[in-house]
Structure formats: C-alpha cells, structure tokens
C-alpha positions in Angstrom: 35.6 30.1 5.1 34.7 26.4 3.8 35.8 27.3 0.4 38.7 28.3 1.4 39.7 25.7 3.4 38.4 22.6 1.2 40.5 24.3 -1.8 43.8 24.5 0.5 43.2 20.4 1.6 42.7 19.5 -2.5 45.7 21.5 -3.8 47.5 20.1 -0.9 46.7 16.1 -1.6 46.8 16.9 -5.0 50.0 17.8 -4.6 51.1 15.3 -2.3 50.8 12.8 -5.0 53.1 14.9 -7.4 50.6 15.6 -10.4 50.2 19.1 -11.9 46.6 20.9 -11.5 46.4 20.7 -15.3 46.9 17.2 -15.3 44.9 16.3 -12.5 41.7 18.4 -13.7 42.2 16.6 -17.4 42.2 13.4 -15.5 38.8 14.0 -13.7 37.1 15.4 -16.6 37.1 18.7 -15.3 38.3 22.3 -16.8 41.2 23.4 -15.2 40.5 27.4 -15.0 37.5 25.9 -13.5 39.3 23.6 -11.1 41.9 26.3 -10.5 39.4 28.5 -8.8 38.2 25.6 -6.9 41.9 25.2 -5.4 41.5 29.1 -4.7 38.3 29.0 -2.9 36.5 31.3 -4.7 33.9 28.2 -5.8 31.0 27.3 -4.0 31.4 23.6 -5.8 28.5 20.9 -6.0 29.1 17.8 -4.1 28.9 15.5 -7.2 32.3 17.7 -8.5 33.7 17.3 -4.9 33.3 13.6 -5.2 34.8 13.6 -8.3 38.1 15.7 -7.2 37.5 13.1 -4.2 37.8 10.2 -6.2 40.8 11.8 -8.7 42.6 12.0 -5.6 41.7 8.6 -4.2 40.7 9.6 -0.6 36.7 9.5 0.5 35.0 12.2 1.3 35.3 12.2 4.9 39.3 12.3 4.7 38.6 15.2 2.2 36.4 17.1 4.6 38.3 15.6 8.3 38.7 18.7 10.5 37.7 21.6 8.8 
C-alpha cells in the first residue's frame, strides 16, 4: 500500500537527519498527531502536504517517491 510505504520512507529520512516527529511537523507548519498518522500510513495525504514534508526534509519529490 502507497500509504504505507511513502510513510515508512518519510519517518525514515526524517530520521536520518536526527530530528524528532514533533519537531519536524512544528517546523513544516504541520500538526503532529496529524503528521504522525502520515508516518503510519493511515493518510491518504494531498500532494501540496507531501511537498511540504518533501521540502522539511530537503529531498525532491522524486527521491521521496524513488522505488516504491
């Protein structure tokens, strides 16, 4: 599942450059039960917030989405 799988490669970059969820979500303008579920896959998230968690992260979209 998409969800599933985008949610796994955020929480994963997110943590790869060492910042909490809460932080992270804070930083993006972003509610972080709300951004919590997204790292749990159980959103079906608009593209303008995926660009946005894009962005927060610093990758593009395409490294976001590579091989899922």
């Amino acid at each position: 599942m998409i969800t599933k799988e985008l949610g796994e490669r955020i929480k994963e970059t997110r943590n790869k450059i060492g910042i909490s969820q809460e932080k992270f979500a804070l930083s993006i303008g972003m509610d972080r039960t709300y951004f919590a579920s997204v790292e749990a896959g159980k959103r079906n998230i608009s593209i303008c917030n995926i660009k946005k968690i894009a962005d927060g992260l610093g990758v593009s979209l395409s490294e976001l989405f590579a091989g899922l």
